[in-house]
VONU-345133 format. One record per residue (C-alpha): residue number from 1; x, y, z; residue in one letter. Coordinates in nm, 2 decimals, always signed. Example, Ala and Ser with C-alpha at 12.3 -4.5 7.8 and 13.67 -1.06 7.14 Angstrom:
! residues 2
<node n="1" x="+1.23" y="-0.45" z="+0.78" res="A"/>
<node n="2" x="+1.37" y="-0.11" z="+0.71" res="S"/>
//
This chain:
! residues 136
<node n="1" x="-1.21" y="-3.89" z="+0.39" res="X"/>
<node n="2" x="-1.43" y="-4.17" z="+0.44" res="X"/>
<node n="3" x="-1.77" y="-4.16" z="+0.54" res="X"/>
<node n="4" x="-1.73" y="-4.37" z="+0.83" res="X"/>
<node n="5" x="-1.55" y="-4.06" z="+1.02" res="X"/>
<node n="6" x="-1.89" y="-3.92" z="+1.08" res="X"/>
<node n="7" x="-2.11" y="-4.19" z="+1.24" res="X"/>
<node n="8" x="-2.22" y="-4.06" z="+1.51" res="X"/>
<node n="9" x="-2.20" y="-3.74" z="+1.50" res="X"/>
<node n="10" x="-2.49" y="-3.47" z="+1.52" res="X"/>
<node n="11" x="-2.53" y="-3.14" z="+1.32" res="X"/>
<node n="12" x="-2.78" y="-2.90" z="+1.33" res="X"/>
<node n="13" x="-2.96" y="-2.66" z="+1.07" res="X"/>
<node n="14" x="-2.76" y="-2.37" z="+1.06" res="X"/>
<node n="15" x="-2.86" y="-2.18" z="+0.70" res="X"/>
<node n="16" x="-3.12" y="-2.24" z="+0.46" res="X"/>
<node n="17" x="-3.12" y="-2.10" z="+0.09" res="X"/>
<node n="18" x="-3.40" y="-2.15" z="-0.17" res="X"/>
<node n="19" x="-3.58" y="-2.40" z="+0.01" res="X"/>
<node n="20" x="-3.89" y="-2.27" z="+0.03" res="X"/>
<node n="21" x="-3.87" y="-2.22" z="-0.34" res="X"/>
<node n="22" x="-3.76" y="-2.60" z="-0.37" res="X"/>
<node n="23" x="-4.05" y="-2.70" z="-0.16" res="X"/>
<node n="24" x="-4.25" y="-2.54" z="-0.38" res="X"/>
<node n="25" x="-4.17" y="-2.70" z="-0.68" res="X"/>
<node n="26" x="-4.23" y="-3.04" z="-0.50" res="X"/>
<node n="27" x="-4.58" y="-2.92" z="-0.51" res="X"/>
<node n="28" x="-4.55" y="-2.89" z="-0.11" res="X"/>
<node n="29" x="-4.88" y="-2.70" z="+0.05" res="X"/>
<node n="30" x="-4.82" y="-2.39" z="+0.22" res="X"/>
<node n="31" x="-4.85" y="-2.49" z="+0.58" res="X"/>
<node n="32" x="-4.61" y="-2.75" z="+0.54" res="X"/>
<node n="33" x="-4.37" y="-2.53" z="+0.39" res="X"/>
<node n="34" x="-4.40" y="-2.27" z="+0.68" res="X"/>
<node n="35" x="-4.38" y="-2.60" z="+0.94" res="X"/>
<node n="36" x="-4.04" y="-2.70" z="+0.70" res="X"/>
<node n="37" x="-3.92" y="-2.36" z="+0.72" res="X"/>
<node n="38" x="-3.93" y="-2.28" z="+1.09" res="X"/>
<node n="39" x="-3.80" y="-2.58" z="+1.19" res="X"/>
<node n="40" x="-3.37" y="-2.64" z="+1.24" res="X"/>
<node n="41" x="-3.36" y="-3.05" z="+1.23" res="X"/>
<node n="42" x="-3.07" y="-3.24" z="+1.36" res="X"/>
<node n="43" x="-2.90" y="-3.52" z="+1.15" res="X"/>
<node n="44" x="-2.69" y="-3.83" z="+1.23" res="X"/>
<node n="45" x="-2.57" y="-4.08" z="+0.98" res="X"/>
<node n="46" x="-2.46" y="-4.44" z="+1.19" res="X"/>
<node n="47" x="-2.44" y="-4.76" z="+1.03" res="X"/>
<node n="48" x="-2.59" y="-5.15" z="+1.12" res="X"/>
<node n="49" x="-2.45" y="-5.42" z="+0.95" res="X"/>
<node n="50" x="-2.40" y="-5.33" z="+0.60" res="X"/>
<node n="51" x="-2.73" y="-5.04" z="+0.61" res="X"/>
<node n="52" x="-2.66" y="-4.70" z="+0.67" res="X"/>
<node n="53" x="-2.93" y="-4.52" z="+0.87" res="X"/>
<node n="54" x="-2.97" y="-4.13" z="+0.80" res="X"/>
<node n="55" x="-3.21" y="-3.96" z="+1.07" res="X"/>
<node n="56" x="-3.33" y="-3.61" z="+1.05" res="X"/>
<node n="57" x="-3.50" y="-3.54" z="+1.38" res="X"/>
<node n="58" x="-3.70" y="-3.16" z="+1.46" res="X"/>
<node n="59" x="-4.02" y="-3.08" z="+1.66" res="X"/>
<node n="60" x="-4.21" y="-3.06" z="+1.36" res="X"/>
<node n="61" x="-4.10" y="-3.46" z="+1.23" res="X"/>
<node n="62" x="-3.90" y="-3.72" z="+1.29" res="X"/>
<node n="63" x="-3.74" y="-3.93" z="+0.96" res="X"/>
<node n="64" x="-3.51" y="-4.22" z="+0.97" res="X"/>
<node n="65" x="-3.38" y="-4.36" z="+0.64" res="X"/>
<node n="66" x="-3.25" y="-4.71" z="+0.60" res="X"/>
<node n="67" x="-3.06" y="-4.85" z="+0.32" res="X"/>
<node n="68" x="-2.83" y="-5.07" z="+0.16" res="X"/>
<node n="69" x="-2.58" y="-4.82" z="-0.08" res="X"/>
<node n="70" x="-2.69" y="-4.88" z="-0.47" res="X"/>
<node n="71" x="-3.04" y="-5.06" z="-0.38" res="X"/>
<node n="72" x="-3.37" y="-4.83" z="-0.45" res="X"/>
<node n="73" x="-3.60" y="-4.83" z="-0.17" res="X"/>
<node n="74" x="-3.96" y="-4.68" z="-0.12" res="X"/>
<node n="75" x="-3.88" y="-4.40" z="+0.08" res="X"/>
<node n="76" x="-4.17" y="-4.13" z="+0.23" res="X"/>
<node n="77" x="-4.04" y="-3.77" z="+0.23" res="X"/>
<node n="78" x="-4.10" y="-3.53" z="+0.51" res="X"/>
<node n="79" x="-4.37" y="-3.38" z="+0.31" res="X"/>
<node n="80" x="-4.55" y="-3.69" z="+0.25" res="X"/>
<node n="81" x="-4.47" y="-3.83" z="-0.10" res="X"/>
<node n="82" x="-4.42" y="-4.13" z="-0.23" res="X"/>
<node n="83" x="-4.10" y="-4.18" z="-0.38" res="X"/>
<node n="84" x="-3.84" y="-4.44" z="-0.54" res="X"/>
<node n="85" x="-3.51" y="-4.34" z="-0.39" res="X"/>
<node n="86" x="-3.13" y="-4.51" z="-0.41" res="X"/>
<node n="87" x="-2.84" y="-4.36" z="-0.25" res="X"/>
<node n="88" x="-2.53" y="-4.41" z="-0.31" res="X"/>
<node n="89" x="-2.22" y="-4.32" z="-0.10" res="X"/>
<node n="90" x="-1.88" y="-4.15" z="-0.28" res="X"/>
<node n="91" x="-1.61" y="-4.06" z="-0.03" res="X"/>
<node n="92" x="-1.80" y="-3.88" z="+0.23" res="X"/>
<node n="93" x="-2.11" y="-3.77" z="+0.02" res="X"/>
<node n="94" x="-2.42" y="-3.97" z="+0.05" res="X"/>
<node n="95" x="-2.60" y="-3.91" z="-0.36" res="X"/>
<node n="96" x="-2.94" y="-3.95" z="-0.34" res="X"/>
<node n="97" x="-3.16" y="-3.97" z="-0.65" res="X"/>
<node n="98" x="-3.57" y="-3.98" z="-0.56" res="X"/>
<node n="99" x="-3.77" y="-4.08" z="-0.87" res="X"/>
<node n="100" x="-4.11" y="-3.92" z="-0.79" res="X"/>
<node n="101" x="-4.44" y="-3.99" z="-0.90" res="X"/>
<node n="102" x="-4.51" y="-3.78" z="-1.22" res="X"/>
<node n="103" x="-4.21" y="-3.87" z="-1.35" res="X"/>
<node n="104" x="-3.96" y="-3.59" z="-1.23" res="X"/>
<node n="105" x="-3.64" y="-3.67" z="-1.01" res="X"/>
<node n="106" x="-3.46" y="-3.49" z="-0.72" res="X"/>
<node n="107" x="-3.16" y="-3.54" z="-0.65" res="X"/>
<node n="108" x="-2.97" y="-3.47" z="-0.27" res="X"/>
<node n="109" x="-2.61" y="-3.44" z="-0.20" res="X"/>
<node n="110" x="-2.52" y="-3.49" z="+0.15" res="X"/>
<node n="111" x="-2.12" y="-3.37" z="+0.22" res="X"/>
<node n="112" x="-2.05" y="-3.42" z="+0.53" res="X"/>
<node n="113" x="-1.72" y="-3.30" z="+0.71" res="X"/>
<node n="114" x="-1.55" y="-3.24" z="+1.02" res="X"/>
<node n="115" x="-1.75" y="-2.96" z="+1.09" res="X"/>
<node n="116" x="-2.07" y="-2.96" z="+0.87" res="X"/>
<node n="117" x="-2.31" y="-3.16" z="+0.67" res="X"/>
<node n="118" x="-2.38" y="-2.95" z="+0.31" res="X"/>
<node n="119" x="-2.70" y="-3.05" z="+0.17" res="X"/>
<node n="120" x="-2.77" y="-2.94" z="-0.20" res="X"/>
<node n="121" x="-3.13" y="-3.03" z="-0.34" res="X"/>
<node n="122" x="-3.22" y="-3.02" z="-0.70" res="X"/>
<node n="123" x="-3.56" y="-3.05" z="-0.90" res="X"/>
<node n="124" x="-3.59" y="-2.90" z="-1.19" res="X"/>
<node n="125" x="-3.42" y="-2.60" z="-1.21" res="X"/>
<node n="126" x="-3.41" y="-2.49" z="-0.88" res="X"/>
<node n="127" x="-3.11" y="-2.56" z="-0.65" res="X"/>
<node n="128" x="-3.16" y="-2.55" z="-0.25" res="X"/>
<node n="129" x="-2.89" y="-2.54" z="+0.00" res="X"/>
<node n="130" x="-2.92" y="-2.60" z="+0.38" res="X"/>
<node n="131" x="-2.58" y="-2.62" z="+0.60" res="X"/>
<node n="132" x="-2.60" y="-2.84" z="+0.93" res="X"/>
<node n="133" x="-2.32" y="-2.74" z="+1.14" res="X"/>
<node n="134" x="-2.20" y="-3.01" z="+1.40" res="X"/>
<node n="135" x="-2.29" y="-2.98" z="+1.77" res="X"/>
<node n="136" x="-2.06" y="-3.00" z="+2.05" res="X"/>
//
């Protein structure tokens, strides 16, 4: 499937496993992690020119990430940090790898599909999931 099925389209938070725990070991602060954990964000991938733009929009923030498939970017994470990040897309997963400050990477998969957008998150050794079903 290619990814360009999916522009467009809007999913919602539906589940969320471990990722309080991955917060955590981003060194995120409690309050944040409470503000992360309550809120169910909406995401919509589109595309301009030859950038994809990846939004993730909830009550508690609004991100929008630009970028060019293969080129790292300076990217701010919803929790504030500073980060080296390239994505890169492979059939209809967006692979994200964030290079952070002290060294340590994360990496993101985004799957999307007809009907859902799986997100896996890794640092370290701890693996969070979140499904974002699509909305009518």
């Amino acid at each position: 499937m290619a990814l360009s099925e999916f522009f467009g389209r809007k999913y919602k938070l539906s589940s969320s496993e471990k990722f309080d725990e991955y917060m955590k070991a981003l060194g995120v602060g409690l309050v944040t992690r409470k503000m992360g954990n309550a809120v169910s964000p909406v995401v919509e991938l589109k595309k301009e020119g030859d950038e994809y733009v990846l939004s993730s929009t909830s009550t508690f923030k609004n991100v929008v990430l630009k970028f060019k498939p293969g080129v790292e970017f300076d990217q701010e994470t919803p929790d504030g940090r500073k980060v080296k990040a390239t994505i890169n897309v492979d059939g209809n997963t967006l692979k994200e790898v964030q290079k952070n400050a002290d060294g340590s990477t994360t990496t993101i998969d985004r799957t999307f599909t007809n009907d859902e957008v799986k997100m896996v998150m890794n640092i370290n050794d701890i693996t969070a999931t979140r499904i974002y079903k699509v909305q009518a």
